[in-house]
N, C-alpha and C positions, 0 to 999 in steps of 0.2 A: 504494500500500500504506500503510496507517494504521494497522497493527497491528505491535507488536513481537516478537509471538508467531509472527503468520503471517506476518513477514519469515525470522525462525529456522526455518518449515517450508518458505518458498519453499527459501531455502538449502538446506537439506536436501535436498528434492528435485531437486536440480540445474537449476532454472530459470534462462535465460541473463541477463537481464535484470528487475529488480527497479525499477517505476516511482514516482514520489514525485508526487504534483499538486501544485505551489503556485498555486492560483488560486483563491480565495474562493468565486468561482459555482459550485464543483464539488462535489458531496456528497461528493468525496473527497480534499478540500482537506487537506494536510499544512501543519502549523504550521514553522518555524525552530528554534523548541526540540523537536517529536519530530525534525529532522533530527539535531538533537544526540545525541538516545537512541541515534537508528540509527549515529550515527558507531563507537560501543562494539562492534558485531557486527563478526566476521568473514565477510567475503562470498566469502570464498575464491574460486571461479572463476563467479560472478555479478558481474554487472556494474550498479551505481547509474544508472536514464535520473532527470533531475530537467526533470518536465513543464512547461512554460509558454504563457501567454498573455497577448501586448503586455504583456507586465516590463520595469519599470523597469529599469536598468542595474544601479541599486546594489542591486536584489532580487537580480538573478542573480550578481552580485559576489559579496552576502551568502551564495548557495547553495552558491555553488563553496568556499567557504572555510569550509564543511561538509562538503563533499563535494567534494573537489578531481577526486578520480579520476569522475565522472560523466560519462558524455553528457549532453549539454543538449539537449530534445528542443519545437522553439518551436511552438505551435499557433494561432498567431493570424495578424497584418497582419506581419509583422516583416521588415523588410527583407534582404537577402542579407549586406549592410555589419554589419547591426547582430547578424545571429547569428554572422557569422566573426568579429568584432571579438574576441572572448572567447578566440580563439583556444585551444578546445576543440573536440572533435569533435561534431557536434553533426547530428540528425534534422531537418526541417524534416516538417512535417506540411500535407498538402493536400487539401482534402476534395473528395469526387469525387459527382457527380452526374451528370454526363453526360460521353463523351468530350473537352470541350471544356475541361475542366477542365484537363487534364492539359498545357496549355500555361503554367502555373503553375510545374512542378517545374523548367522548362527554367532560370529563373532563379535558381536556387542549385546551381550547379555545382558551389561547396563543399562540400555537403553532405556528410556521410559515407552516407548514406541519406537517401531521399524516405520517408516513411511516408502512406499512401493510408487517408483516412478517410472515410465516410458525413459528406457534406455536408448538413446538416441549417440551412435559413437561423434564423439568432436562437443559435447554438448553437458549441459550439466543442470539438465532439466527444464522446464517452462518452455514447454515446446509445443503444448497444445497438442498433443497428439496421443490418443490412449495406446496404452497396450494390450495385449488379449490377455483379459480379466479370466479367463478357464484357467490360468494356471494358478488363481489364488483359491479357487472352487475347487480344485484337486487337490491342493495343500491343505486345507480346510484353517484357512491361518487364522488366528484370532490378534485382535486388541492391536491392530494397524490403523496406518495411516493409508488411505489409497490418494495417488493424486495422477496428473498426466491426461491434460485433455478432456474432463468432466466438464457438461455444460447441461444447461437449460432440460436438451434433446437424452442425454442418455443418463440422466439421474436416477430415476430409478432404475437404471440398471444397476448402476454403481452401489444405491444403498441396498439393492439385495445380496451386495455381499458379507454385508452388516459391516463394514468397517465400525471404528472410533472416533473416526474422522477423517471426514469431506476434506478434501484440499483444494477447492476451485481457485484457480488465478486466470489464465485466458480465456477461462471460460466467462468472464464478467468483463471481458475488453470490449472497447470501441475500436482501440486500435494498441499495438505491441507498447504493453508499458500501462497503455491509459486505461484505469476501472471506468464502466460506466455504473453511475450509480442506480437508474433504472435495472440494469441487467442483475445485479445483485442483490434488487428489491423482489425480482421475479423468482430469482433461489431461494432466497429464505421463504417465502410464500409458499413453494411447492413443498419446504423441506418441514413448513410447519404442517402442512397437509399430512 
């Protein structure tokens, strides 16, 4: 989220989880100082994830100390040592392609959640684009994250695999980077449905 407007409508809406990306390559890269802006809202019963990929230590330092109350949620090479170290609770994200993949999450046992994303090689997720969900119905996985391309059109599919949590981002774009706040009023609506 890189609006401060559409952080105050997520809230509103009672969305559970509010993500920030600090990663350059990302067209929805958040800066240190809007983390600052966002420190001023009340997030009442939404919860701060603060996104990463292969961060430096003293990045994520820096983040926490913006955002103490945050999940840290790592999307890159990161070791199990180096995301418990923080000792925060923290997402581990793993991108799935084929069921062979899923021999990956075995290794952070810490994790508060595995988050299951479209493996896309050169990329490091937000790609908009799902993966074939049969392979989390085969594993019969529980208390994940599912993200990768969820929109408006295939929502309930996605929640019949009972994740933990929804992860939509392009799916509430107008365009790469920008929330539309409409499109995100249409999700919570279905998902209170």
């Amino acid at each position: 989220m890189n609006s401060l407007e559409l952080c105050k409508l997520a809230i509103e809406l009672e969305v559970n989880y509010l993500g920030f990306i600090l990663y350059s390559r990302s067209p929805r890269n958040v800066s240190f100082d809007f983390l600052k802006e966002v420190q001023s809202l009340d997030f009442q019963n939404t919860k701060p994830v603060l996104v990463l990929v292969n961060p430096n230590r003293e990045d994520v330092e820096k983040a926490l100390e913006l955002m103490p109350q945050a999940i840290l949620q790592f999307h890159g090479d990161e070791s199990e040592e180096f995301c418990k170290s923080f000792k925060q609770p923290y997402w581990k994200a793993i991108g799935i392609s084929d069921d062979s993949d899923f021999s990956f999450s075995t290794h952070f046992s810490s994790a508060e959640k595995i988050l299951y994303d479209t493996k896309i090689e050169g990329s490091s997720g937000g790609t908009g684009t799902a993966f074939n969900w049969n392979v989390l119905k085969a594993r019969q996985v529980k208390n994940f994250v599912l993200a990768g391309g969820i929109n408006i059109h295939n929502l309930n599919e996605a929640l019949k695999l009972n994740p933990a949590v929804i992860d939509i981002n392009s799916g509430i774009e107008c365009s790469p980077g920008q929330k539309s706040g409409q499109l995100m009023a249409e999700v919570m609506q279905a998902l209170k449905k």
